[in-house]
N, C-alpha and C positions, 0 to 999 in steps of 0.2 A: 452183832449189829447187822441189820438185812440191809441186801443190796436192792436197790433198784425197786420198780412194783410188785406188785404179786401178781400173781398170771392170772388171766380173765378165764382160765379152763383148768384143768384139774392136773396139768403139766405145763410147765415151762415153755416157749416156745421156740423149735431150732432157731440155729441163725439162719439156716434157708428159706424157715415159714417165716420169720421176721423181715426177712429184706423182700419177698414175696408181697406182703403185707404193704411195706414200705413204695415199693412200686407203684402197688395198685392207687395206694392215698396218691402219690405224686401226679400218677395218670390223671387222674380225676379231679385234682386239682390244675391242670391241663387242660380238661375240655371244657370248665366252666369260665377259664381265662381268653378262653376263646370268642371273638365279639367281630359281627360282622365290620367290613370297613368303608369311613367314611367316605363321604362324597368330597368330590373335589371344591375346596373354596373359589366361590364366584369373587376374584379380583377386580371386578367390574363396577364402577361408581355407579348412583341410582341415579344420575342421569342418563348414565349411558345406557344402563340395563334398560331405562325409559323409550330411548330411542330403538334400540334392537327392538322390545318388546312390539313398538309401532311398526317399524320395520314389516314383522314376521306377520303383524295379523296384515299390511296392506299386501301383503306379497298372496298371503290364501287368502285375500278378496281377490286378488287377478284370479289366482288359479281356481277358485268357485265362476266365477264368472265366465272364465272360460268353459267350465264344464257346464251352467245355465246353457250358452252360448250354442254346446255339440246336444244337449240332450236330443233324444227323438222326439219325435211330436207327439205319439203313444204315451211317451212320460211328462208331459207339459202339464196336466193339469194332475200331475200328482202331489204327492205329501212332500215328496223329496224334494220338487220342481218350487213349492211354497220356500222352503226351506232353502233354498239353494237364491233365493228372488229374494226372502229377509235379509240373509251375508250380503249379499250386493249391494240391497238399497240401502243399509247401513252409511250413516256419512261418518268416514273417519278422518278426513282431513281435521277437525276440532282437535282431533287428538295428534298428530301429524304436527300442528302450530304450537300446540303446547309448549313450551317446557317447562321443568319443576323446578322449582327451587333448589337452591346448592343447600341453602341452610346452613348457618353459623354466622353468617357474616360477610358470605362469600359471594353473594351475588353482583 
């Protein structure tokens, strides 16, 4: 009665090319387990995150404005100067006054 498989080569294989073997699948099944890692969950309500979010853009309207404010005169009528004039004139108080909905019931 035969034990086991038959060898995939024209000899049996030691027990040291066997547990050699055995390694390698193991490794390898190792680097494909390997998965980069996640981000940290935002515990933050979407109203909150709403506020922050307003927060952070009126905070780099100052700081745009400020920089409008120091540019040189040599850069006033530049692209950046344009660009730097649209962030400011943007009115974001509308967004500022907001706020969203809790939603479910909770308002």
């Amino acid at each position: 009665m035969p034990r086991g498989r038959k060898p995939d080569g024209e000899r049996a294989l030691s027990n040291a090319e066997r547990q050699a073997r055995y390694r390698t699948r193991q490794m390898s099944a190792m680097v494909e387990k390997i998965t980069r890692p996640s981000r940290p969950t935002d515990r933050r309500s979407r109203p909150q995150r709403w506020r922050d979010a307003v927060s952070e853009l009126l905070d780099l309207q100052a700081v745009y404005a400020n920089w409008l404010e120091t540019l040189p005169d040599g850069l006033r009528t530049s692209r950046m100067a344009e660009a730097l004039e649209a962030i400011v004139d943007l009115d974001l108080a509308d967004l500022a006054e907001c706020e969203p909905p809790r939603g479910y019931g909770r308002d």
